[in-house]
Phi, psi and omega in degrees: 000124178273149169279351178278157216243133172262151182314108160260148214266147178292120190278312197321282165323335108345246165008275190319325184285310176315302216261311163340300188272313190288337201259351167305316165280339189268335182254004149276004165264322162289351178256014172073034199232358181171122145334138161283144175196184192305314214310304167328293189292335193279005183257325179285315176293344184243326182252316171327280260254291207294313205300290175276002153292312200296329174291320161302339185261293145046241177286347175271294180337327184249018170085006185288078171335288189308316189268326174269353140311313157281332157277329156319315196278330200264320168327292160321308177307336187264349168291340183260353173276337165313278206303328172313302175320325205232346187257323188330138191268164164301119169108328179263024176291176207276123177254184191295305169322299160350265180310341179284311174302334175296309208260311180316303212294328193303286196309338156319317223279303201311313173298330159281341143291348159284312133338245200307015121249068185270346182276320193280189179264172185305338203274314164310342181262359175283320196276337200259331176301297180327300187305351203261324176304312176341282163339302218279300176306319180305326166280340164268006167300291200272350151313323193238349173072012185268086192307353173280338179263343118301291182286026180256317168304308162317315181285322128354278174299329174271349149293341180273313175307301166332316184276264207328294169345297198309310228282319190281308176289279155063246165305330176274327174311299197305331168272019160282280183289006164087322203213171196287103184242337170236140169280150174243000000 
């Protein structure tokens, strides 16, 4: 039986592309640049939803509190936003006011994960910052009923997906190549 301990692949970048790649699209709908259509919901459900639970479960495996905390929570969000879409039976859909407490309690959640990574490098406090204006505007998007206050968020969001983009390759080049070739 050997003693040597194998390596485990770094889950983050998964996680990061998932959440990336998914609020990048979603918020080119939001920004009034492309219809919400499947193409959206079905990317929440396999890299939103699925990319980052599996990164997320993970990233706890490997004792990372803050990142399987966070790819679990947000993996849950595109599954429950998915569901908010397709599933509501008649008479429970979701109304504006609704999703606005929705999109609020997220950017609470999301600003004290903003909090914790004052500790990570800068290009991770870009993506949790973004993300908490994000939150903050889509909710008061959906509070004042004011489409400009969507798309100003969507445009928000798609610099936020970006940065999370950024963030994951990055890490898988630097971690290719041994050494720091996109900074973080």
């Amino acid at each position: 039986m050997s003693t040597e301990t194998k390596k485990l692949a770094n889950p983050g970048p998964l996680g990061l592309l998932g959440f990336g790649m998914t609020t990048i699209l979603l918020n080119l709908h939001n920004a009034n640049l492309i219809p919400l259509s499947m193409m959206i919901i079905a990317m929440g459900i396999a890299l939103g939803g699925l990319a980052q639970l599996i990164a997320g479960i993970f990233e706890l495996k490997q004792g990372n509190t803050f990142a399987g905390t966070a790819f679990v929570a947000y993996g849950s969000f595109w599954w429950s936003l998915v569901a908010i879409w397709t599933l509501a039976p008649k008479g429970l859909e979701a109304d504006a006011i609704s999703m606005g407490y929705y999109l609020l309690v997220w950017g609470f959640f999301t600003f004290f994960m903003f909090i914790g990574t004052l500790t990570h490098n800068r290009t991770t406090q870009v993506v949790f910052g973004s993300l908490t204006l994000l939150f903050v505007l889509l909710a008061v998007g959906d509070f004042t009923g004011i489409a400009s206050i969507k798309v100003a968020a969507g445009i928000v969001g798609i610099f936020c997906g970006g940065s999370a983009f950024y963030n994951a390759v990055a890490q898988i080049i630097n971690g290719e190549h041994n050494k720091k070739i996109f900074p973080l």
